[in-house]
TIRO-730206 format. One record per atom (N, C-alpha, C): residue number from 0; atom name; x, y, z. Coordinates in pm, 1 decimal. Layout:
! TIRO-730206
 resi name        x        y        z
  NUM   CA        X        Y        Z
...
***
This chain:
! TIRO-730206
 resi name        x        y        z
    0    N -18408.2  -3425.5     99.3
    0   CA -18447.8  -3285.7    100.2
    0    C -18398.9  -3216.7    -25.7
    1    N -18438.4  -3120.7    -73.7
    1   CA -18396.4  -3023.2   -159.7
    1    C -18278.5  -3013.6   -167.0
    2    N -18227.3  -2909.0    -60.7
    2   CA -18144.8  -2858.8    -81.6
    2    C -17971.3  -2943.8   -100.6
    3    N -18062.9  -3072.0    -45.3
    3   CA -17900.9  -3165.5    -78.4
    3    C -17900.5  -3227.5   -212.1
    4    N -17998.1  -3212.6   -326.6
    4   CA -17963.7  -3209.4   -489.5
    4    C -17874.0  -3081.2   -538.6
    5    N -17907.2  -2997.6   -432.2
    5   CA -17842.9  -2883.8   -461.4
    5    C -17700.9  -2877.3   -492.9
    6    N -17626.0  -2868.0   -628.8
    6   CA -17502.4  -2847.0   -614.0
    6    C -17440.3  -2691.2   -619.8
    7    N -17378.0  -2673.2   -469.7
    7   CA -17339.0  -2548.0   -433.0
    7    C -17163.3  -2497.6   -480.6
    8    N -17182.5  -2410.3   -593.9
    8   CA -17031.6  -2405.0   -653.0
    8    C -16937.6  -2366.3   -602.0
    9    N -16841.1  -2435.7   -658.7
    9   CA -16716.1  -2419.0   -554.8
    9    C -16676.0  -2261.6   -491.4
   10    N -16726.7  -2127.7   -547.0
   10   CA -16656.2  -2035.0   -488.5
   10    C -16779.4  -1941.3   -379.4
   11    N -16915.2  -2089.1   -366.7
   11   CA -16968.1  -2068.9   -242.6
   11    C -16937.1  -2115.4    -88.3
   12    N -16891.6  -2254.6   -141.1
   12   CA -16866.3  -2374.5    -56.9
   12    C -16848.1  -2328.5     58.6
   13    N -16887.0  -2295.4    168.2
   13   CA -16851.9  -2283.5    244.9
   13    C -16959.7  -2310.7    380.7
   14    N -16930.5  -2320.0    505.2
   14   CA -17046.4  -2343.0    593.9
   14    C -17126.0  -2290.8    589.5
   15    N -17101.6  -2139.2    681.6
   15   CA -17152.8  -2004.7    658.9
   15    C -17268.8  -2041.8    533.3
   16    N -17230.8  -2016.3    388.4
   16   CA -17310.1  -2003.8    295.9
   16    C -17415.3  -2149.1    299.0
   17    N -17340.8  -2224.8    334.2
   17   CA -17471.6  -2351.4    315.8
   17    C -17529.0  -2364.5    408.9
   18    N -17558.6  -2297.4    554.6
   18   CA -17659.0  -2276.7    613.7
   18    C -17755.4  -2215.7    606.3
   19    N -17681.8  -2090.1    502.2
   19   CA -17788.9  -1982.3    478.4
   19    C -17860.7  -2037.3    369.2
   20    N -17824.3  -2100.6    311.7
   20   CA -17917.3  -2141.7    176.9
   20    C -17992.9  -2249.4    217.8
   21    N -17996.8  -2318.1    323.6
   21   CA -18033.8  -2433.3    388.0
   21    C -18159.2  -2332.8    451.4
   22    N -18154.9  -2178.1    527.2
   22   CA -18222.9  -2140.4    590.3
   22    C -18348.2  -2030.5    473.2
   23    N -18225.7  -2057.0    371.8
   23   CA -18323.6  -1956.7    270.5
   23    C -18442.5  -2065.5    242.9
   24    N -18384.3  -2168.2    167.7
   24   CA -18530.5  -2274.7    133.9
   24    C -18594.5  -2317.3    175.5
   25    N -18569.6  -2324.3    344.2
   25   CA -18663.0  -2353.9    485.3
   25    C -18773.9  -2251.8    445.7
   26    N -18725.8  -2100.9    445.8
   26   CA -18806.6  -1978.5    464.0
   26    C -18918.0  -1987.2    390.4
   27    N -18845.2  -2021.4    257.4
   27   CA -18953.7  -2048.2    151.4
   27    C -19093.7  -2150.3    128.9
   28    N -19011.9  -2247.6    171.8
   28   CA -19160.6  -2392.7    221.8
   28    C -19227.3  -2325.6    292.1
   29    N -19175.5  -2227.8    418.8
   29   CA -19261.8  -2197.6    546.0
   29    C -19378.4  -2122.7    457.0
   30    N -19306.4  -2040.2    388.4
   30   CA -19401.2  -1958.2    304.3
   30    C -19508.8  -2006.9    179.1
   31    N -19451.6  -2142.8    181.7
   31   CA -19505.9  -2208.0     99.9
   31    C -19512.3  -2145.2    -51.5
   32    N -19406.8  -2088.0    -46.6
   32   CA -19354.2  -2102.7   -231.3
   32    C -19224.8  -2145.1   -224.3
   33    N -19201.2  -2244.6   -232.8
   33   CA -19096.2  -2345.1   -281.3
   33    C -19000.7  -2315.9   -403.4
   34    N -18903.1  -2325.3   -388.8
   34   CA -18792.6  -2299.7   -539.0
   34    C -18827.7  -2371.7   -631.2
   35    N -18831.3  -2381.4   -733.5
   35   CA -18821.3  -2510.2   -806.6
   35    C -18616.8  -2556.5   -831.9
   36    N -18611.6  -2623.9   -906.7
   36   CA -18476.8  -2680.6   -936.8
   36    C -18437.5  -2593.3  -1017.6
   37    N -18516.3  -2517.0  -1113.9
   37   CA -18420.7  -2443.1  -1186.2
   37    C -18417.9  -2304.7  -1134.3
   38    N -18504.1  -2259.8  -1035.0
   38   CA -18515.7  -2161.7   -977.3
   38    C -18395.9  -2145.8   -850.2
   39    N -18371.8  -2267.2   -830.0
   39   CA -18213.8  -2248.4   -719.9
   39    C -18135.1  -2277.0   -827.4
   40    N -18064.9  -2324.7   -913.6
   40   CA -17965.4  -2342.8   -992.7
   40    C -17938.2  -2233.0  -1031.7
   41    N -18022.8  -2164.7  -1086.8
   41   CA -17989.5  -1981.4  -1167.3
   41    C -17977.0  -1891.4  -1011.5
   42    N -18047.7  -1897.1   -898.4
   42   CA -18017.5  -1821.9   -828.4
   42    C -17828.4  -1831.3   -753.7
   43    N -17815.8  -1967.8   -746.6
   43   CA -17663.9  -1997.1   -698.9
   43    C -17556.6  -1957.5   -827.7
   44    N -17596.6  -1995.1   -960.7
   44   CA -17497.6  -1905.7  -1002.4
   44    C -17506.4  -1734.4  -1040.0
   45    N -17619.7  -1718.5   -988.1
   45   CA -17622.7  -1545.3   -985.5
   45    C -17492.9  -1521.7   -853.2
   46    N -17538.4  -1580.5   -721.8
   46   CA -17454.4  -1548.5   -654.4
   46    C -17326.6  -1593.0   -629.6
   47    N -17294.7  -1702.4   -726.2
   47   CA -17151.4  -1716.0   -708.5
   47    C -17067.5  -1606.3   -751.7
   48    N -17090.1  -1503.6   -838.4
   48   CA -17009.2  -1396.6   -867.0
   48    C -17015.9  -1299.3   -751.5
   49    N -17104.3  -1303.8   -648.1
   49   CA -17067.0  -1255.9   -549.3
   49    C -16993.7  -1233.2   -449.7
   50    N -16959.8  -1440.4   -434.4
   50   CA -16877.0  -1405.1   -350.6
   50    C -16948.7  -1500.7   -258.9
   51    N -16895.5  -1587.7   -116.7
   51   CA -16988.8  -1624.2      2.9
   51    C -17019.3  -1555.1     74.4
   52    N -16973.5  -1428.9    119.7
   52   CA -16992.5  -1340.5    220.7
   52    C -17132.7  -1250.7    197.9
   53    N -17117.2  -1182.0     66.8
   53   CA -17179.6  -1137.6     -5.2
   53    C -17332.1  -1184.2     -7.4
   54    N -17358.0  -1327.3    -62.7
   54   CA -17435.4  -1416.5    -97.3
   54    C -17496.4  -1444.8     89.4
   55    N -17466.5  -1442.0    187.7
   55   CA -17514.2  -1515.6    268.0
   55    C -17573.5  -1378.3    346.0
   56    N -17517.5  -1277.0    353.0
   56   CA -17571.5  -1101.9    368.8
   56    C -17695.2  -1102.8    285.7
   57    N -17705.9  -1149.8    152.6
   57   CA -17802.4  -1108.1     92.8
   57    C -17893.5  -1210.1    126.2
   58    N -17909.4  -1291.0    134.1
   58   CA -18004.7  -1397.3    178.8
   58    C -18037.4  -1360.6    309.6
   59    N -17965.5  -1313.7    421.6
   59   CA -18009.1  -1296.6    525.9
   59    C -18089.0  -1140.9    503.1
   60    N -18054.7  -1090.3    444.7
   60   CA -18107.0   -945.3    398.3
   60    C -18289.7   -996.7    297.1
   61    N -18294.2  -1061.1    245.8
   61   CA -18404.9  -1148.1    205.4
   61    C -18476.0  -1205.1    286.2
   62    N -18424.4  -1289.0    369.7
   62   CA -18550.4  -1386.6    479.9
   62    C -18568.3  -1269.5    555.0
   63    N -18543.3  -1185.0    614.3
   63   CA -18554.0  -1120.4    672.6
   63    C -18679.9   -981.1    645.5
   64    N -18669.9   -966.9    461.7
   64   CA -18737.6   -878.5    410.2
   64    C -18882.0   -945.6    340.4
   65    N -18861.0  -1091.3    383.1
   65   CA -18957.8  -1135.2    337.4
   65    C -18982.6  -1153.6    187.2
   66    N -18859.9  -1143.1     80.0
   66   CA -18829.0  -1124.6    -40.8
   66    C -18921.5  -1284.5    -77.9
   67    N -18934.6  -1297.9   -231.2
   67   CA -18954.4  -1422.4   -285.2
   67    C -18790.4  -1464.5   -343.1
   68    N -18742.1  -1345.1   -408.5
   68   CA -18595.8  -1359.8   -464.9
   68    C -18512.0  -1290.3   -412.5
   69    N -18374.5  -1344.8   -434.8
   69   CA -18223.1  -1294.6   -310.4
   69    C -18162.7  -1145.7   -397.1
   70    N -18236.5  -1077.6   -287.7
   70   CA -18162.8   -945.9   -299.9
   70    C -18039.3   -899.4   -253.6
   71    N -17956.8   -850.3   -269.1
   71   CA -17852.2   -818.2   -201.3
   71    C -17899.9   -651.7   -131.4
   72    N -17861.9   -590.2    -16.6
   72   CA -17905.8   -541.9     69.3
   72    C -17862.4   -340.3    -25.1
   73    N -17989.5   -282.0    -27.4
   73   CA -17917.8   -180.9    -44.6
   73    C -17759.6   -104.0      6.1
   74    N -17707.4    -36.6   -130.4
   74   CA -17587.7     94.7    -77.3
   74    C -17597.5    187.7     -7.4
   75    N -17555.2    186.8     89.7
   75   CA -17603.0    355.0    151.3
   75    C -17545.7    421.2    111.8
   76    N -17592.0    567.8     80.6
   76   CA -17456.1    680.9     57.4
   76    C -17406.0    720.1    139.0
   77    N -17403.9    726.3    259.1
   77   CA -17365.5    765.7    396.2
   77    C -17240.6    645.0    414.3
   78    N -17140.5    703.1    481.5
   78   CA -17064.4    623.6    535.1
   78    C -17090.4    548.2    695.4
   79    N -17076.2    416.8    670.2
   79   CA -17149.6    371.5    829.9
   79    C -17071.3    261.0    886.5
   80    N -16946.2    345.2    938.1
   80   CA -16848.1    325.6   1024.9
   80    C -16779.4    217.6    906.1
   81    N -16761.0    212.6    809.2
   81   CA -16662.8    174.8    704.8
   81    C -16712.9     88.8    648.7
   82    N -16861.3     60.3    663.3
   82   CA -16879.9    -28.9    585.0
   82    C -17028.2     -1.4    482.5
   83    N -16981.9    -27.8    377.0
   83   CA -17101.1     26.2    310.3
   83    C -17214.4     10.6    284.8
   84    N -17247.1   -160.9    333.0
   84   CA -17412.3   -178.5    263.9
   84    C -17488.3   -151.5    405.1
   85    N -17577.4    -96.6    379.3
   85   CA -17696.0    -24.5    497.1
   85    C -17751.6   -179.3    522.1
   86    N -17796.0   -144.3    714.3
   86   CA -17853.2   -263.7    784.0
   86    C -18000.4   -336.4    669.6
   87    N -18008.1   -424.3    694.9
   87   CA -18181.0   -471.8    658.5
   87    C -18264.2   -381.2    693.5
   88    N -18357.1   -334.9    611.1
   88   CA -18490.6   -253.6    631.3
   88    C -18586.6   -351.8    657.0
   89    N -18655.6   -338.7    820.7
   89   CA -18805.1   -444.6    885.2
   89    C -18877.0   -367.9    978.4
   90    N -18982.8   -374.1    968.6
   90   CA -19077.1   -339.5   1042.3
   90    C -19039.2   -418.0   1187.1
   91    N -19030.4   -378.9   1280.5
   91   CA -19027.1   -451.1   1403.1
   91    C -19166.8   -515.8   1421.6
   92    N -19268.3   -502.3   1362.9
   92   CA -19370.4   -551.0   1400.3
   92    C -19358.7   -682.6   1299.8
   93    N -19326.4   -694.0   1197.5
   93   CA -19304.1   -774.0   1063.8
   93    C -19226.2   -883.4   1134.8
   94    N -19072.9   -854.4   1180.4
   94   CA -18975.5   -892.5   1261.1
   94    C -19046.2  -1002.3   1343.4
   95    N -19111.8   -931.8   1465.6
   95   CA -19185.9  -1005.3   1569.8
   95    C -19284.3  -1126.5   1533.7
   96    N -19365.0  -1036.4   1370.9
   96   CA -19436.3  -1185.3   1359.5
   96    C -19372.9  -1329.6   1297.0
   97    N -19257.7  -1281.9   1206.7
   97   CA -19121.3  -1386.3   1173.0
   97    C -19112.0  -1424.6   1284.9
   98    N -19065.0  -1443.5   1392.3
   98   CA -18988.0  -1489.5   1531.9
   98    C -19170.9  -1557.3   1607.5
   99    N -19242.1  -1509.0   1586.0
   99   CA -19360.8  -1618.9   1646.0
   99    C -19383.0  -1752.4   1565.1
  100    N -19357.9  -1718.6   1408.9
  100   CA -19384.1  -1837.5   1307.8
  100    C -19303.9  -1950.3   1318.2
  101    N -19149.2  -1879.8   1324.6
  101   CA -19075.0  -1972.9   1404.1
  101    C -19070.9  -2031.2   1482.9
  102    N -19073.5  -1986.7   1619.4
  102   CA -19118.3  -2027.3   1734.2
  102    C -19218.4  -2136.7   1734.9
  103    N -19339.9  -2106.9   1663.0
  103   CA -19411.1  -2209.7   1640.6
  103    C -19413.5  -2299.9   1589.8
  104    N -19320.0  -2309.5   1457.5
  104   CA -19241.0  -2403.8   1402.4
  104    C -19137.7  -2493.9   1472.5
  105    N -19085.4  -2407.0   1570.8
  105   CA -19019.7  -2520.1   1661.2
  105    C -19037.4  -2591.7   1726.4
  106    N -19183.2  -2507.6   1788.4
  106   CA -19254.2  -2633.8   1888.1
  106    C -19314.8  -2723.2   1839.9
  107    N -19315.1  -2706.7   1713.5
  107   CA -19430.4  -2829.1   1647.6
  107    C -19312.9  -2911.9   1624.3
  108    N -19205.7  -2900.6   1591.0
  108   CA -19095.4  -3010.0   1556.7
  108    C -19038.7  -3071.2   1682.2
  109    N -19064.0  -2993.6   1819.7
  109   CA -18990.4  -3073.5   1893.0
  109    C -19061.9  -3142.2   2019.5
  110    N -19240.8  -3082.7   1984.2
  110   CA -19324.9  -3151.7   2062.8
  110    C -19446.5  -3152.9   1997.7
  111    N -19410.6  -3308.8   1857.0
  111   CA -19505.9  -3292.4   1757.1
  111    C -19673.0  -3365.7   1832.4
  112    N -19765.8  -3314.7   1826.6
  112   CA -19890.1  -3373.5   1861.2
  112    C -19927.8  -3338.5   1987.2
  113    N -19887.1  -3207.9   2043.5
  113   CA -19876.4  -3158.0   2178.7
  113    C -19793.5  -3220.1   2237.2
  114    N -19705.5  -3311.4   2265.4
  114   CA -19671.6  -3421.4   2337.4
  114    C -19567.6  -3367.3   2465.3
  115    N -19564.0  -3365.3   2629.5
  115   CA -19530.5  -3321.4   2716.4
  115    C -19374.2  -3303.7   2713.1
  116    N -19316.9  -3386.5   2634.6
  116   CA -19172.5  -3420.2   2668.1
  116    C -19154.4  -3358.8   2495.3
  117    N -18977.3  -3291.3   2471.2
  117   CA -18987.2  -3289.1   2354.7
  117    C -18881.7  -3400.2   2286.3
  118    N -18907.5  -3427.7   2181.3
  118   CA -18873.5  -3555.5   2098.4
  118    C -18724.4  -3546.1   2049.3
  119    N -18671.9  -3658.4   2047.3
  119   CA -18497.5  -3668.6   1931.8
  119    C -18508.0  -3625.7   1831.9
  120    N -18436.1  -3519.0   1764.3
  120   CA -18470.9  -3496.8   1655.5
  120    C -18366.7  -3540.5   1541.9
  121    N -18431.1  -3568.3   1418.9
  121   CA -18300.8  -3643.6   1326.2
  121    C -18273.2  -3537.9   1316.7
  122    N -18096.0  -3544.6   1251.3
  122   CA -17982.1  -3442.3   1206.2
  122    C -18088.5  -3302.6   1134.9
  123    N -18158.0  -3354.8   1021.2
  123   CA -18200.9  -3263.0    939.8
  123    C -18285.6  -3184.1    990.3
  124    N -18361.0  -3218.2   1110.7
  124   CA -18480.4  -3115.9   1225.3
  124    C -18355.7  -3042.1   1278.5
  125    N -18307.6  -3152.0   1339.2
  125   CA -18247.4  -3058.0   1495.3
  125    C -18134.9  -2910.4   1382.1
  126    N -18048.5  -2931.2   1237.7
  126   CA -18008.2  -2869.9   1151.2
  126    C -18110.8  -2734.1   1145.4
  127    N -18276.2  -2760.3   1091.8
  127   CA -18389.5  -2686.3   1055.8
  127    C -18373.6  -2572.4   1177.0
  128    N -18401.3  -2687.6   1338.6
  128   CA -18406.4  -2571.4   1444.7
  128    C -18369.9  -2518.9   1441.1
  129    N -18181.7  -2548.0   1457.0
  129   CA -18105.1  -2423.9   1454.0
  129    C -18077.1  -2329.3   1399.3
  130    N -18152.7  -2368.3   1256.0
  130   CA -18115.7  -2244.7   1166.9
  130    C -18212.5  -2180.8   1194.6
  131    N -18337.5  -2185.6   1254.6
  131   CA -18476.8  -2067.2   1280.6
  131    C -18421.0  -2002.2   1418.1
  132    N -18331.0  -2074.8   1530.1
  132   CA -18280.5  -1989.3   1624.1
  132    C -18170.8  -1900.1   1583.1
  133    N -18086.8  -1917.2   1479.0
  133   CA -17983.4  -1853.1   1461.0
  133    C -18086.8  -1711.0   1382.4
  134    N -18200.5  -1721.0   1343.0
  134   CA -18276.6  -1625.1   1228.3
  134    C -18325.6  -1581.4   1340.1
  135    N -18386.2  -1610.0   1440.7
  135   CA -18484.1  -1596.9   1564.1
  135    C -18392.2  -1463.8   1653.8
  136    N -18221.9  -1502.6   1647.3
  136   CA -18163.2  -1424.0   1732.2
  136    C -18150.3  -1296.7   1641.1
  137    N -18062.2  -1274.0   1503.3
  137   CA -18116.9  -1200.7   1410.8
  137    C -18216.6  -1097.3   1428.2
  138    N -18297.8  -1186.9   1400.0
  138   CA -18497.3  -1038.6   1415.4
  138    C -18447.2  -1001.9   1549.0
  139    N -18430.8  -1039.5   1672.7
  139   CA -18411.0  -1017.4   1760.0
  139    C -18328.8   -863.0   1782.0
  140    N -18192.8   -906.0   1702.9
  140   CA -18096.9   -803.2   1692.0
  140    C -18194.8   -681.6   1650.0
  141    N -18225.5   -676.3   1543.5
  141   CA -18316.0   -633.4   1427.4
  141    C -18416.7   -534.8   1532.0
  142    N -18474.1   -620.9   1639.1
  142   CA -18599.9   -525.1   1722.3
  142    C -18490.0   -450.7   1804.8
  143    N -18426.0   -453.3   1843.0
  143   CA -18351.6   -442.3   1972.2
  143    C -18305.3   -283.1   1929.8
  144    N -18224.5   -280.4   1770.8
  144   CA -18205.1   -191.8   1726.9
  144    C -18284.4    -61.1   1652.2
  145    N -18433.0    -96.4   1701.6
  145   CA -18509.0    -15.0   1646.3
  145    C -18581.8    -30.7   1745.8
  146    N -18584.0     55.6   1909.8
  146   CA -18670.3     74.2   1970.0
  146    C -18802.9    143.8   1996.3
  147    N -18744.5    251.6   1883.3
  147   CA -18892.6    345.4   1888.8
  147    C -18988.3    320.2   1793.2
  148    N -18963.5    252.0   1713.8
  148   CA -19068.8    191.9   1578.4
  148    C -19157.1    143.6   1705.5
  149    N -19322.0    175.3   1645.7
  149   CA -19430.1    144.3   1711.7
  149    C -19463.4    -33.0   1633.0
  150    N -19543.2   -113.6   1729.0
  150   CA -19607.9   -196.7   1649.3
  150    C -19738.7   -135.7   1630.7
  151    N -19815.7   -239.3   1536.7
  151   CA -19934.6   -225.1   1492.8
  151    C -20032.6   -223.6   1583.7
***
């Protein structure tokens, strides 16, 4: 896979961050624009001056916004309960259709060809799933907290 040519620098290293980057380049195939090699190399050392915490906020602040490139999440000027960068901006309707693509992505990985029963999956699927449920619960959060936004 990709992302394991990937060398992730030491002041990312961390789980946390290599899931998210594992879930960022998922996002991207889904979307079918793919990184190239030098297009993740310059993006990981943009964010190593960030920081891992930093870097894995902004990526989740990205799949989420549907970005092509890793934004880090607007400043609010408002103080919001001590912390400063403002939630992800999503359409709950946007949200909802992320969490069906997924969804559908999962079922195709874990009951490929319609098939009644769902299948073993190697490390690197059953890895994929979890990172679209951990994104899946996310949007989730994401709708939950914006009840009055209408859908389309």
């Amino acid at each position: 896979m990709q992302q394991e040519l990937d060398i992730i620098p030491a002041a990312l290293d961390t789980q946390a961050f290599r899931e998210a980057w594992a879930e960022w380049l998922q996002d991207r195939r889904e979307r079918r624009i793919p990184m190239t090699p030098r297009a993740r190399r310059m993006a990981l050392k943009k964010m190593e001056s960030w920081g891992p915490d930093t870097a894995v906020a902004a990526i989740e602040h990205s799949i989420i916004g549907g970005y092509k490139g890793i934004f880090q999440a607007p400043v609010s000027n408002q103080s919001n309960q001590g912390n400063s960068v403002s939630q992800p901006q999503i359409k709950v309707w946007e949200a909802e259709k992320r969490i069906k693509a997924m969804q559908a992505r999962i079922e195709e990985l874990l009951y490929p060809g319609g098939c009644a029963h769902p299948v073993e999956l190697s490390p690197d699927r059953q890895k994929e799933v979890d990172s679209m449920r951990s994104a899946i619960t996310k949007l989730n959060k994401i709708i939950r907290s914006n009840p009055f936004e209408n859908s389309p």
